[in-house]
C-alpha positions, 0 to 999 in steps of 0.5 A: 498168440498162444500155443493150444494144446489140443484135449487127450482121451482118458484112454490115451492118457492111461496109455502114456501113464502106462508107455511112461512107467520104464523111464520112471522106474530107469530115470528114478534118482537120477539128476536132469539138467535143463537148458530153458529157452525161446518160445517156451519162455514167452509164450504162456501155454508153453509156459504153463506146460514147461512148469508143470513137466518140471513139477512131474519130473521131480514128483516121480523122483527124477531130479531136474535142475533148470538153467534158463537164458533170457536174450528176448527180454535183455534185448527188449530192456537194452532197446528202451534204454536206446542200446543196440545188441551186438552179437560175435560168434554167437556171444552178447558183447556185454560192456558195463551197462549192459552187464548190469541189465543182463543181471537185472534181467537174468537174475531177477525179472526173469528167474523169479518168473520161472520160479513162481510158474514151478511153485504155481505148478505145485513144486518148490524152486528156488533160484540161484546165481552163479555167486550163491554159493561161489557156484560159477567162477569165471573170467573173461573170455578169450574169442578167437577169430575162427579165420585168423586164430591169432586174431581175438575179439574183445566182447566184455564182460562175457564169462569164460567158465573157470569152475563149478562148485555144484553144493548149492544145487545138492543142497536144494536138491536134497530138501526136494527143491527144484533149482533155477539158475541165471547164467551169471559168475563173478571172477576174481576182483569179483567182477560179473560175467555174463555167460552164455546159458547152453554153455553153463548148463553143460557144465553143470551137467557134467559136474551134477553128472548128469543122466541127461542134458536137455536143451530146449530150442526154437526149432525141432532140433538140429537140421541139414541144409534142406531143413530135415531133422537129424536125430543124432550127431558125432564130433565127426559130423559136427565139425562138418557142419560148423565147416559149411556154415549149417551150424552157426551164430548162437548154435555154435556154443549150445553145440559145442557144450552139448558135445563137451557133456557127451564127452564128460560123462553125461549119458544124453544129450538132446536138443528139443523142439520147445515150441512143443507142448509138454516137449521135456515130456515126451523125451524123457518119458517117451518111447519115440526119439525126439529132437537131436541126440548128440554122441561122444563117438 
């Protein structure tokens, strides 16, 4: 089933041109990072919407880099292959076999996808994984258990960031490309880790520093226990709801690196709805607040 997205005016679509031309102007050189995930993967409107936000961004001079995941279409593979996912805090346990369907998927199937939506749309991507360039070191993970810190769990070959040379991404950036980066590092044996997309994609905002992290999800942002949206987040307020269980499973470390970029230097951070059409959009070059902000202090 596809998103419709319902036809606009020419008097309204002179109106958001005009509403848009602040941001232009404010955003103008500056660097975006987007978090690619959900819905807005697989469903083809949203898709085709993502794509050409993406091209629009980078025609009015901002500069977006897209970091994607692809846990949907990893978890379809590893089912034809007889392999059940599991899942710890959040974190795909990722043995060797599945390390190297997570690559297949990540860096091929689903990157190149991404790139040709972005070069169909009108623009010039290129994509990346975190070995082009030595671009993402890693090692393995340490997962402490949250009740019995002594306690750690061994889920393979998932990747702990170590660092990230961001001269690739530059590079492209500066030849008017448009980089797609999979999730993927190397260590030093040079093994591959599979890294968790909203981790990585804070990261390299903070190192690009970033005007804004974007992370697109499956819901309207974060909510409280009665499901009602809150547009903005303090550490304070974050570990409150960690504590009573509201942020959990794979909302725990797109959280958490959201607020690691807030504290690093990076101007925004949003969580947004990408169940919506045009949702990057609306937030970047919009006068409503859309989603969920997230605050160093």
């Amino acid at each position: 089933m596809t998103t419709e997205i319902p036809p606009i005016s020419p008097q309204a679509k002179a109106q958001i041109l005009a509403q848009a031309l602040p941001y232009i102007r404010k955003f103008h050189g500056k660097t975006m990072v987007i978090k690619y995930g959900g819905n807005a993967m697989t469903d083809p409107a949203l898709q085709a919407a993502f794509a050409e936000d993406v091209v629009l961004l980078k025609l009015v001079g901002i500069n977006p880099v897209v970091v994607h995941g692809g846990g949907p279409q990893i978890e379809t593979l590893l089912k034809r292959l007889g392999k059940q996912g599991q899942f710890v805090q959040g974190m795909r346990v990722t043995d060797a076999e599945t390390m190297e369907v997570v690559e297949w998927v990540l860096g091929g199937e689903v990157q190149q996808d991404i790139v040709g939506l972005i070069n169909g749309a009108g623009g010039k991507a290129v994509g990346l994984t975190g070995r082009d360039g030595a671009m993402i070191r890693a090692r393995k993970l340490r997962l402490a258990d949250p009740q019995n810190p002594a306690l750690e769990h061994d889920v393979g070959q998932v990747g702990d960031i170590v660092s990230i040379d961001p001269s690739a991404v530059k590079a492209l950036q500066d030849d008017q490309f448009i980089p797609v980066v999979s999730p993927i590092g190397f260590g030093e044996q040079n093994e591959s880790y599979n890294i968790n997309a909203d981790v990585v994609a804070a990261k390299l905002a903070t190192v690009l520093q970033a005007e804004k992290l974007l992370m697109l999800t499956n819901i309207r942002g974060v909510l409280d226990k009665e499901g009602k949206l809150l547009t903005e987040l303090t550490p304070r307020r974050i570990d409150e709801l960690c504590e009573d269980g509201t942020i959990s499973g794979g909302m725990i470390p797109k959280i958490a690196g959201a607020l690691d970029a807030a504290k690093s230097g990076v101007s925004a951070v949003h969580i947004i709805d990408g169940r919506v059409p045009h949702a990057l959009l609306l937030e970047v070059l919009g006068d409503q607040p859309f989603g969920t902000m997230i605050r160093s202090h």
